[in-house]
C-alpha positions as CSV (number, residue, x, y, z in Angstrom):
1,X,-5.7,-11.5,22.1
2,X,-1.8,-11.2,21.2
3,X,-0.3,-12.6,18.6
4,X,3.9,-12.2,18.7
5,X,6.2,-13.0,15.6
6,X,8.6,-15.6,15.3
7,X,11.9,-14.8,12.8
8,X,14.9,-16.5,13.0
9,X,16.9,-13.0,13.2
10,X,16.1,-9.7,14.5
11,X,18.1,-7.7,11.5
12,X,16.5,-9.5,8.6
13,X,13.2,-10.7,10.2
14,X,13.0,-13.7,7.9
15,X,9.8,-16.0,9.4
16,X,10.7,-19.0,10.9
17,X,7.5,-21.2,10.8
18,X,9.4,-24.8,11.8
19,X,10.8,-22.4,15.2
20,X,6.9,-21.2,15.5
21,X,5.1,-24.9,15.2
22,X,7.7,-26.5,18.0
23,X,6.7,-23.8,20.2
24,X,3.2,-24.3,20.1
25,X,3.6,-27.8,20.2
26,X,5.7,-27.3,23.6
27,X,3.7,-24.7,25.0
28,X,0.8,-27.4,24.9
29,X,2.9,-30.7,26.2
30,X,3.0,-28.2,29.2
31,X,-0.8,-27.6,29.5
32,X,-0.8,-23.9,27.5
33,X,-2.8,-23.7,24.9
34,X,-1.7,-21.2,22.1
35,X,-2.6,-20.7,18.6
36,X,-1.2,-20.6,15.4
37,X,-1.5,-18.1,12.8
38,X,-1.3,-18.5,8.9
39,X,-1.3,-15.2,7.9
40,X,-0.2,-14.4,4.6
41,X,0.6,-17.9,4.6
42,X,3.8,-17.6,6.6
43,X,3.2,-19.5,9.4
44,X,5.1,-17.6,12.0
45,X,2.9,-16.2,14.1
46,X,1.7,-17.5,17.5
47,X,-1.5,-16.5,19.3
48,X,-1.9,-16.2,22.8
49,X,-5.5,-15.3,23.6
50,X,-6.2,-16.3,27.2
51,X,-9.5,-15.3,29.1
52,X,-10.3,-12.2,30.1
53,X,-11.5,-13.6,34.0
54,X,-8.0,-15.5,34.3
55,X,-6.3,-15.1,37.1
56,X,-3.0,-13.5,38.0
57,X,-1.5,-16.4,39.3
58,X,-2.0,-18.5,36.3
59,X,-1.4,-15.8,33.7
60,X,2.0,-15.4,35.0
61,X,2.4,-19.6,35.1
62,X,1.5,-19.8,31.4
63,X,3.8,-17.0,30.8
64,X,6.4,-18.2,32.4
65,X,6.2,-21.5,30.3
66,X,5.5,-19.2,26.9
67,X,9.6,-17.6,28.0
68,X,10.8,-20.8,28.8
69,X,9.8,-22.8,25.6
70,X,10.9,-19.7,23.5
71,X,14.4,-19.8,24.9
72,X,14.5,-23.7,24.3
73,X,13.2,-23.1,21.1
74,X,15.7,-21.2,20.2
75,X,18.6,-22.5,21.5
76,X,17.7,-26.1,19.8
77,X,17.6,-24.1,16.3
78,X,21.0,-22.3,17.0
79,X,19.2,-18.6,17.9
């Protein structure tokens, strides 16, 4: 498993749950299931745990769509 943080800037790292939920909820409109972490009750943490058998091919599709609805993500928040 991998878990990456979501802040709303680099400098202050301030969490940004709302920007976390709307990329998991993206992420699985396009068939890649993530989860969600509550740590600390902060809400900002995303969980990417795929198998350990998966293959290549499809590892590199669901990270290509993790990059893509990060970057929408964070353009629709002003990021």
């Amino acid at each position: 498993m991998v878990c990456f943080e979501v802040v709303r800037d680099r400098v202050s790292n301030e969490p940004a749950p709302k920007e976390a939920g709307e990329i998991f909820r993206r992420a699985q409109a396009r068939g890649v299931i993530l989860g969600e972490s509550r740590y600390a009750g902060l809400g900002n943490l995303i969980k990417v745990k795929p198998p350990l058998d998966i293959p290549a091919p499809l590892l590199d599709q669901a990270l290509d769509v993790i990059e893509e609805v990060v970057l929408e993500v964070a353009r629709d928040f002003g990021h």
